[in-house]
C-alpha positions in Angstrom: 114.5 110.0 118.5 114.1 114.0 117.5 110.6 114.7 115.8 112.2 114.8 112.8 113.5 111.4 112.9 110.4 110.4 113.8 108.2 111.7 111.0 111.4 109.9 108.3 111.0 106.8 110.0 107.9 104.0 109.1 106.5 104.3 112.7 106.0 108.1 112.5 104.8 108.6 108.7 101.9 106.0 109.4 101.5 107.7 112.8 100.9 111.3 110.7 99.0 109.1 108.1 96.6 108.0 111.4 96.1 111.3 112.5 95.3 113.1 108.9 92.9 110.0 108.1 91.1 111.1 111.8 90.9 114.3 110.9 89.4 113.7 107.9 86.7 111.4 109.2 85.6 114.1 111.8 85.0 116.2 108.7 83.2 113.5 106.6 80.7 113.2 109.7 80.3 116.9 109.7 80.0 117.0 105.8 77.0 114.5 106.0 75.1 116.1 108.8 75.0 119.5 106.6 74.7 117.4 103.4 71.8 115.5 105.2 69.6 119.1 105.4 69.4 118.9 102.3 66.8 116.3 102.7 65.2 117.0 105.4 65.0 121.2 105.1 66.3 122.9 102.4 66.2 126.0 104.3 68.2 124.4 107.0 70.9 123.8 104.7 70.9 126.8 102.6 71.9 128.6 106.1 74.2 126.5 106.9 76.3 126.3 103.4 76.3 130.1 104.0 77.1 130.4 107.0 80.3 127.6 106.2 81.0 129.7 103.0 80.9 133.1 104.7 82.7 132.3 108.0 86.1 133.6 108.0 86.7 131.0 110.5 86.1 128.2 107.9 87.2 129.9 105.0 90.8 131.0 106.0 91.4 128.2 108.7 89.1 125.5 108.7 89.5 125.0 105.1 93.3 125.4 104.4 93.6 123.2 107.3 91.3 120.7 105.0 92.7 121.1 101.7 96.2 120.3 103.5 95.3 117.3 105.4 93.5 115.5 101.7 97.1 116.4 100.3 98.9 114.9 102.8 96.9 112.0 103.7 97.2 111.1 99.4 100.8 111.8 99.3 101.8 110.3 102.6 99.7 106.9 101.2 100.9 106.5 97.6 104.4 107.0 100.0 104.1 104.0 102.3 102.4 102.0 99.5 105.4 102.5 97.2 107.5 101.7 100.5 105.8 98.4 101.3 106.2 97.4 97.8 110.1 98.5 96.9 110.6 96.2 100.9 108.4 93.2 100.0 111.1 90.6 99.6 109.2 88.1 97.4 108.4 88.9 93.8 104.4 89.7 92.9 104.5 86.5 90.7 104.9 84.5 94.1 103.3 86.7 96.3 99.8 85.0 97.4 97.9 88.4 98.7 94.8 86.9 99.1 96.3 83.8 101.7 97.8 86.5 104.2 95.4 89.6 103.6 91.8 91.2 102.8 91.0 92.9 99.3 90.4 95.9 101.0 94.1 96.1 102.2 95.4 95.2 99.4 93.9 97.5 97.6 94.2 100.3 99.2 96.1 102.4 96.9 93.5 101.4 94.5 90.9 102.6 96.1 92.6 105.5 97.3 93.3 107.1 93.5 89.5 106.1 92.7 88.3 108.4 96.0 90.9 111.2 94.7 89.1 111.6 91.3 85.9 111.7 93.2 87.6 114.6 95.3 88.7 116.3 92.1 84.8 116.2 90.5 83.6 117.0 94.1 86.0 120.6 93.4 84.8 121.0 90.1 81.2 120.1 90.7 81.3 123.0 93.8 84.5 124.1 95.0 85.6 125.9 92.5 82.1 127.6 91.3 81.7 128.7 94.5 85.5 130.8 94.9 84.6 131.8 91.4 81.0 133.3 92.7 82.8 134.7 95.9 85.9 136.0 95.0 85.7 136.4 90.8 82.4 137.8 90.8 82.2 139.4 93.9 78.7 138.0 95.0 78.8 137.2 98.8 75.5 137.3 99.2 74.6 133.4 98.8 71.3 135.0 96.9 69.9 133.7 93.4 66.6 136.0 92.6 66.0 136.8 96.3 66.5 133.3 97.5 69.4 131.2 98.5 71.3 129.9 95.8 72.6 127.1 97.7 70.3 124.2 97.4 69.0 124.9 93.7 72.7 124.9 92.7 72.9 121.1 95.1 69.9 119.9 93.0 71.2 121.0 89.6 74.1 118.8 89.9 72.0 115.7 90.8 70.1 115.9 87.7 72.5 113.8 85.8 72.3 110.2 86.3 75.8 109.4 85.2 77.3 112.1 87.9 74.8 109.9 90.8 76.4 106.8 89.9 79.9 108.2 89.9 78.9 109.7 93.6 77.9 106.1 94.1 80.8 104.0 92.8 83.1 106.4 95.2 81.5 106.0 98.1 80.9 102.4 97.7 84.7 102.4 97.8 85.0 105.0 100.3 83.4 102.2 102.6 85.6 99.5 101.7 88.7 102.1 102.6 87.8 103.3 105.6 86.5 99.8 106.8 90.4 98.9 106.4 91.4 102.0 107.2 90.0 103.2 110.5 91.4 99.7 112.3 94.9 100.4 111.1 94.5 104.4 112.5 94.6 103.2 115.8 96.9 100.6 115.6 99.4 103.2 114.2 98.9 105.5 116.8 99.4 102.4 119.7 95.6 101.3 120.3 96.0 97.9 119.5 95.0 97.1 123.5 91.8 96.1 125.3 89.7 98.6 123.5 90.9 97.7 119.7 88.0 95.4 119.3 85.2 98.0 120.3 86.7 100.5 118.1 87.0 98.3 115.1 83.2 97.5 116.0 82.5 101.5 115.8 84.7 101.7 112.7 82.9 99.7 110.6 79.9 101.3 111.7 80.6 104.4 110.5 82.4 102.6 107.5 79.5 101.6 106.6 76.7 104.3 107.6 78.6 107.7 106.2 78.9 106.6 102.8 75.5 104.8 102.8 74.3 108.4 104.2 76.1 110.3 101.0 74.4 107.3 98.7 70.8 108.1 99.8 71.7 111.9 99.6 72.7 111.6 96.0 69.6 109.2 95.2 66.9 111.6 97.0 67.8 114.3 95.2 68.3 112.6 91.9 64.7 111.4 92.5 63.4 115.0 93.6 64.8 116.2 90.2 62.9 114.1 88.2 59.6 114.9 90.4 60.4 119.0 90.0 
């Protein structure tokens, strides 16, 4: 079968929809290890977010390479999902979900559009302030006053209570997504062998422990705003 027979076929979109959703949890790790500075040393992490916002290597290859994956990881779900359903040869009215499957796989595509409107306030919230600062205003300089900008800006946001819980909500179901998710990567991409059951061990570890790690983030510095 040619690559591009591949990628049209069921096998080889949930084999690209494997490989994206890796990709993406090698970021979210890195994400939270910089996001964690932020509560251990602010100074740590005010050098690294300019160091990641300065770097020509992130800016004009890590990060298209970033901003593509999200896309296609969304697209090449609602995709499949619409897939599954159209081939599903009972109806929904005597389809029993629960008796052959989890809620978490189930719901995936549910799941999936809550985590994309968390992605689209995550932009709005800093993504998009920060190419306006950059590349608008001009200001490379990271500097607010003759300090780093970086974790005042950080804090300001998680002075609202409503936006915390919204950070919470998503990440609660950012855990129940990649705790389905991360098992059916590697079966897509052939795993499903002697070492499935380790790796499904280790997936819901990390299920579990990155979005608790972004919870705590969001509550210490919800708390360290009402304390400033």
């Amino acid at each position: 079968m040619s690559k591009s027979g591949l990628f049209k076929s069921s096998i080889g979109r949930k084999l690209a929809m494997a490989l994206s959703a890796l990709f993406l949890m090698i970021f979210l790790l890195q994400h939270l290890v910089i996001n964690l500075t932020a509560v251990i040393s602010p100074d740590t992490f005010n050098e690294l977010s300019h160091f990641m916002g300065t770097s020509p290597l992130v800016q004009f290859i890590a990060q298209p390479i970033l901003i593509f994956a999200v896309v296609f990881h969304f697209v090449m779900g609602f995709v499949l999902e619409l897939k599954n359903r159209s081939a599903r040869p009972v109806s929904y009215t005597k389809f029993n979900g629960a008796a052959n499957s989890t809620w978490m796989s189930r719901n995936m595509i549910l799941s999936g559009l809550v985590i994309l409107a968390f992605l689209v306030l995550h932009f709005i919230d800093f993504w998009i302030p920060e190419i306006n600062t950059k590349y608008i205003v001009g200001d490379m300089s990271g500097m607010h006053h003759g300090e780093y900008r970086y974790y005042p800006e950080l804090l300001a946001k998680f002075a609202s209570p409503i936006r915390v819980v919204a950070y919470i909500v998503a990440f609660v179901l950012l855990a129940l997504h990649l705790l389905h998710g991360f098992g059916s990567a590697f079966q897509s991409m052939g795993q499903n062998n002697k070492y499935i059951d380790g790796l499904k061990k280790f997936g819901v570890i990390y299920s579990i422990a990155v979005p608790l790690g972004f919870i705590i983030i969001a509550i210490v510095l919800y708390v360290t705003t009402l304390n400033s």
